[in-house]
Each structure stands twice: as structure tokens, then as C-alpha cells.
MIVO-170197 format. One record per residue (C-alpha): residue number from 1; residue in three letters; x, y, z. Coordinates in Angstrom, 2 decimals. Example, Ala and Ser with C-alpha at 12.3 -4.5 7.8 and 13.67 -1.06 7.14 Angstrom:
% MIVO-170197
   nr  rest        X        Y        Z
    1   ALA    12.30    -4.50     7.80
    2   SER    13.67    -1.06     7.14
***
This chain:
% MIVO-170197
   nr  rest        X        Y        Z
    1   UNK   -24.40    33.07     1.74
    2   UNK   -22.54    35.16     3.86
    3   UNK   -18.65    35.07     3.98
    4   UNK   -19.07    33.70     7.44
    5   UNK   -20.69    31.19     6.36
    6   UNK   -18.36    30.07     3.57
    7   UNK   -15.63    30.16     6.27
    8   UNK   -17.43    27.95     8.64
    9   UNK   -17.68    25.43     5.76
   10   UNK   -14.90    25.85     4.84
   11   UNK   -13.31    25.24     8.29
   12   UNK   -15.58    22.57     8.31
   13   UNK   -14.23    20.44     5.04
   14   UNK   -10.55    21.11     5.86
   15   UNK   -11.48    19.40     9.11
   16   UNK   -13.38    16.24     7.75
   17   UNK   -10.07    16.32     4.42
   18   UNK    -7.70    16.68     7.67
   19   UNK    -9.31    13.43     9.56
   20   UNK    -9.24    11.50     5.96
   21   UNK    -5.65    12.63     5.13
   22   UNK    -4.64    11.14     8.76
   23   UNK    -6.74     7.78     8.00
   24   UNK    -5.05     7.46     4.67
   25   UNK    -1.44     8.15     5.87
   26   UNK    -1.71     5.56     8.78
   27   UNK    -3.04     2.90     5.53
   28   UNK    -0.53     4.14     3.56
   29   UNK     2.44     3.22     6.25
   30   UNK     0.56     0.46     7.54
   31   UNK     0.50    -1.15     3.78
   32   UNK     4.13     0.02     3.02
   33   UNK     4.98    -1.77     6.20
   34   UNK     3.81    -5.50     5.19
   35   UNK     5.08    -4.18     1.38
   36   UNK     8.20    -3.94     3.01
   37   UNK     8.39    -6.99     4.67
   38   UNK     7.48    -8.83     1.44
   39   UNK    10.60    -6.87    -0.47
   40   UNK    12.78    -8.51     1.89
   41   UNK    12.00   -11.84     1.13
   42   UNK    14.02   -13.01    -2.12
   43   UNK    11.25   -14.66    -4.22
   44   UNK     9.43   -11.45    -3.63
   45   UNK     7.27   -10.41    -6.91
   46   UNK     8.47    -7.50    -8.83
   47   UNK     5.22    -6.01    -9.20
   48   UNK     5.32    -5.92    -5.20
   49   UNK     8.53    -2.37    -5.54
   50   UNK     6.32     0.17    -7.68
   51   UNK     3.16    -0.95    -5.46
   52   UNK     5.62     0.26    -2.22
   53   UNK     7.00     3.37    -3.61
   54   UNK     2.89     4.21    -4.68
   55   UNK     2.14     4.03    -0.98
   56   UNK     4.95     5.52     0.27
   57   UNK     4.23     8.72    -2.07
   58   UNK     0.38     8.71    -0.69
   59   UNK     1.97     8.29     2.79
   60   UNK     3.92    11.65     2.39
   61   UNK     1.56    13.74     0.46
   62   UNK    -1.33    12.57     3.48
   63   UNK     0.96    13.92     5.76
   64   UNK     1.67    17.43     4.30
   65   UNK    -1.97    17.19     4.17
   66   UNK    -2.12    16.02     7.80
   67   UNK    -0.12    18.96     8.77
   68   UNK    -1.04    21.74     6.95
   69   UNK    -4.85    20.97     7.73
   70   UNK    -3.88    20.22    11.26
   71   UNK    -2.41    23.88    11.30
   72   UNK    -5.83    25.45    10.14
   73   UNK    -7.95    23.44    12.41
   74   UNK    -5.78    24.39    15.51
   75   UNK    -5.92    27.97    14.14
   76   UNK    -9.64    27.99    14.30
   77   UNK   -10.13    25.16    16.91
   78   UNK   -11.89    27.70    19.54
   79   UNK   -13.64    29.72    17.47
   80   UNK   -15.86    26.07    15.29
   81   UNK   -14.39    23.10    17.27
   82   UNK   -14.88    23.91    20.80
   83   UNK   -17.82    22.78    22.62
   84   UNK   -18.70    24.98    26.06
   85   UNK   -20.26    21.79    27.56
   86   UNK   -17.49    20.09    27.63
   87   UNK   -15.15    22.92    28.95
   88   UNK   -11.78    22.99    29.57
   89   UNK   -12.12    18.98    30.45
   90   UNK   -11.54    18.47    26.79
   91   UNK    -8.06    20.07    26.44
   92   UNK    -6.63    17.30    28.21
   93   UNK    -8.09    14.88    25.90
   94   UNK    -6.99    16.27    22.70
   95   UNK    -3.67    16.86    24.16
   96   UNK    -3.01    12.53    25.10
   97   UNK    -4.59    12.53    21.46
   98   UNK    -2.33    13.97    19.99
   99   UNK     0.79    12.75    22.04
  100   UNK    -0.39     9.63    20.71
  101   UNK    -0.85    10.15    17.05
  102   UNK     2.56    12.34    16.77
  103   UNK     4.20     8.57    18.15
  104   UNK     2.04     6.98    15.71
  105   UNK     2.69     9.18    12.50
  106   UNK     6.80     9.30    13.76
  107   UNK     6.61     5.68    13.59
  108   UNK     4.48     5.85    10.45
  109   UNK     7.13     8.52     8.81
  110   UNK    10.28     6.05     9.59
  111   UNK     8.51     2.64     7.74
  112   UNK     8.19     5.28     5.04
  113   UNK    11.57     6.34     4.98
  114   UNK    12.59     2.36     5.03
  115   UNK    10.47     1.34     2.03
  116   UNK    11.71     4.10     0.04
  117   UNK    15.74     2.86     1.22
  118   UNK    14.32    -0.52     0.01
  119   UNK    12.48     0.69    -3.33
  120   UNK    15.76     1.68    -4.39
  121   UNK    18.12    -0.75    -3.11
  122   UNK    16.21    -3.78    -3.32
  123   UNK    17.41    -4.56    -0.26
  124   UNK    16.22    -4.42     3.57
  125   UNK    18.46    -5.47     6.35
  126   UNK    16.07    -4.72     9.31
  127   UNK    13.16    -7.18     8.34
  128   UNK    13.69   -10.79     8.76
  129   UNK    11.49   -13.57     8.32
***
């Protein structure tokens, strides 16, 4: 195998480990979010804090993930990604894509943030029932 070859897979798995470490982050906030909302209710089981502050350390260590593999697959987005058919018309599209998921992972990053508040105050003033 040439080393051209090993780059192009390896370009390849960071891309697929990029699209997983996204996917896991938004289940990681999405689950720290209801988590959350159970932690604010007082009969809420105790099991229910270390289950949170699991998630919430997923969460973060998907995102570095997210990041750093987002960095390599922009850096060699032109020269494995990009598709000639398609043209420039696709530019556009990954650029609302990613408007969107930045929103998405912000929001994602602040839930984080509030479950690990909550993980070590036991209490959560934002979420009512």
C-alpha cells in the first residue's frame, strides 16, 4: 500500500470517527438535558447525578473529537471530499450546515455546562416542572 493510500484511509476514518463523535455529542447533551430536568425534581433518584456527570464527560470529549476531526476534514475537504459534479453548488450547502450545527452544538455545550453546575450543586434553578 502506498502512503497515499494510507492517507486517503486515513482521511477517510477520521471522517466517518468525526460524523460519530458529532452523533454522540448531540446524545450525550440531548440525554444530559432530560438528566437534568430529572435532578431538578426533589424525589429525583440518586443514581440519576453520576449517570449526568457520565454524559456530560462523553459530551465534552465528543466535542474535542468533533473539533479536532472537523479541523482535518476541512484541511483535506478538496483534495477527498469534494465532488466535481456537484461544483461549487455544494459550498453553500455545507456552509447553512454548518451554521446550523455550530447553533446546535452551542446549545448542546450550555445544557452541558448546566448539568455539570447541577452535578455539583444538586441544585437547578432554570428547570421547572
Amino acid at each position: 500500500m502506498s502512503p497515499d493510500e494510507i492517507k486517503g484511509i486515513l482521511v477517510m476514518l477520521n471522517n466517518y470517527f468525526h460524523d460519530l463523535a458529532t452523533a454522540v455529542f448531540a446524545v450525550s447533551a440531548l440525554g444530559a438535558y432530560f438528566l437534568q430536568r430529572t435532578l431538578a425534581m426533589k424525589s429525583a433518584p440518586e443514581v440519576v447525578r453520576p449517570v449526568a456527570e457520565g454524559l456530560r464527560k462523553v459530551g465534552i470529549v465528543a466535542l474535542v473529537w468533533t473539533l479536532a476531526g472537523g479541523y482535518l476534514r476541512g484541511r483535506f475537504y478538496h483534495q477527498y471530499e469534494y465532488m466535481e459534479a456537484a461544483g461549487r453548488g455544494q459550498v453553500p450547502a455545507l456552509i447553512a450546515k454548518h451554521v446550523l450545527l455550530v447553533v446546535l452544538v452551542t446549545l448542546g455545550a450550555i445544557v452541558l455546562y448546566k448539568v455539570r453546575r447541577t452535578s455539583y450543586t444538586g441544585e437547578c434553578k432554570e428547570v421547572h416542572s
